[in-house]
C-alpha positions as CSV (number, residue, x, y, z in Angstrom):
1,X,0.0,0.0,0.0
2,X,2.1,3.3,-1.1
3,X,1.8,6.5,1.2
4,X,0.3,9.1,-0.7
5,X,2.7,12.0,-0.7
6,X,1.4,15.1,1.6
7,X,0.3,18.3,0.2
8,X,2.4,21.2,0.2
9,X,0.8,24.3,2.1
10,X,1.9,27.7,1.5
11,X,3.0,29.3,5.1
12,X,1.3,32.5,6.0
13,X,4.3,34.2,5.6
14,X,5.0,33.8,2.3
15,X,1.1,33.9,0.9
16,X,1.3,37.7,2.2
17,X,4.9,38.2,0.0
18,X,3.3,37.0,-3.0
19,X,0.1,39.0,-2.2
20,X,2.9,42.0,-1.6
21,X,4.6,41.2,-5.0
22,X,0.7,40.9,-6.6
23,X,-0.5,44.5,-5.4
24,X,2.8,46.0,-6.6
25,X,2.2,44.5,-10.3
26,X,-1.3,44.8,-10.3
27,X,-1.4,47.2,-13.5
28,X,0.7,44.3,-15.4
29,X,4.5,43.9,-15.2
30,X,5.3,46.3,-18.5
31,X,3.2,49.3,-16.5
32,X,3.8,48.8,-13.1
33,X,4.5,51.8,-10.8
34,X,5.8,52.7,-7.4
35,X,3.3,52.5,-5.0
36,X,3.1,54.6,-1.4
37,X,2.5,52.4,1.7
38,X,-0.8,52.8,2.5
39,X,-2.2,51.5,-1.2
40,X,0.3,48.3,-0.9
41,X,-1.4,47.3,2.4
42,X,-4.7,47.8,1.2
43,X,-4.5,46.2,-1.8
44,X,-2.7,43.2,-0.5
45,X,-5.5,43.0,2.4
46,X,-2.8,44.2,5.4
47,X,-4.1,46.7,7.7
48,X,-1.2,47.0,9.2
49,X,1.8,49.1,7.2
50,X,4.2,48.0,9.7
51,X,3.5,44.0,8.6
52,X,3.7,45.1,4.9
53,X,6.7,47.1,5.7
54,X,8.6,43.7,7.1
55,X,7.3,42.1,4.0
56,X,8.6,44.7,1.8
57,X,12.0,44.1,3.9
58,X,12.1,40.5,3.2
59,X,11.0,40.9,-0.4
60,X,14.0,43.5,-0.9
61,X,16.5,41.2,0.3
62,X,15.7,38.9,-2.4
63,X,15.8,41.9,-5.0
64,X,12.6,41.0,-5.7
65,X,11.4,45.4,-4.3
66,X,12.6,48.7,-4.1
67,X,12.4,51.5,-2.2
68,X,11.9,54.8,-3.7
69,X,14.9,56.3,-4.1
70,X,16.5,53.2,-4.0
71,X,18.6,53.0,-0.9
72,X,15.8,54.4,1.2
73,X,14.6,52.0,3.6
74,X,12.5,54.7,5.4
75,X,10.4,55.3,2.2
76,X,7.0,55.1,2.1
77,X,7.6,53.8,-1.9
78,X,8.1,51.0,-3.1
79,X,8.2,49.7,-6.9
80,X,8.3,45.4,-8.3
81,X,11.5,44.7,-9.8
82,X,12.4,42.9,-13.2
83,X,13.6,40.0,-10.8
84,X,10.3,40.5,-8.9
85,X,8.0,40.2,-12.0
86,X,10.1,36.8,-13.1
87,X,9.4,35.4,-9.7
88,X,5.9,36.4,-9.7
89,X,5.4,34.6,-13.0
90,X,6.9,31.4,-11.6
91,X,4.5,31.9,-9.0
92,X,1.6,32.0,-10.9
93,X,2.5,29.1,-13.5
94,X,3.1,26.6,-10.2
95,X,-0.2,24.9,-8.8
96,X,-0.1,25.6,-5.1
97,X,-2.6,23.8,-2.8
């Protein structure tokens, strides 16, 4: 009798990065635009800014955001990179249960 394999689940953690990386693209990846704070939390369903702001940390460290300017971790700003709208991409074409 073979085991069936478990199902991968998505941590919480990294459902709300991808939801991040989503609300940052969400005008397509060829027309995407920095977005302040306040519109990144709300569109990715975060009340709290400081959450998306630890997200937006952890995404940046991958290269996959940006502060605007660049360099300015205190900005309210943030834009997807190139690497970001690859990774998203791969995101989307994997079936996650």
């Amino acid at each position: 009798m073979a085991i069936p394999p478990k199902k991968k689940v998505l941590s919480e953690s990294y459902s709300h990065q991808i939801n991040v990386l989503k609300t940052l693209s969400a005008e397509g990846p060829s027309t995407s635009r920095p977005r302040q704070l306040s519109e990144i939390a709300e569109g990715c369903g975060l009340k709290d800014e400081k959450e998306v702001l630890r997200y937006l940390y952890i995404l940046e460290g991958q290269k996959l955001v940006s502060p605007q300017p660049e360099g300015d971790f205190t900005s309210k700003t943030w834009f997807i990179t190139k690497d970001g709208v690859r990774a998203l991409g791969l995101v989307s074409q994997t079936t996650i249960q």
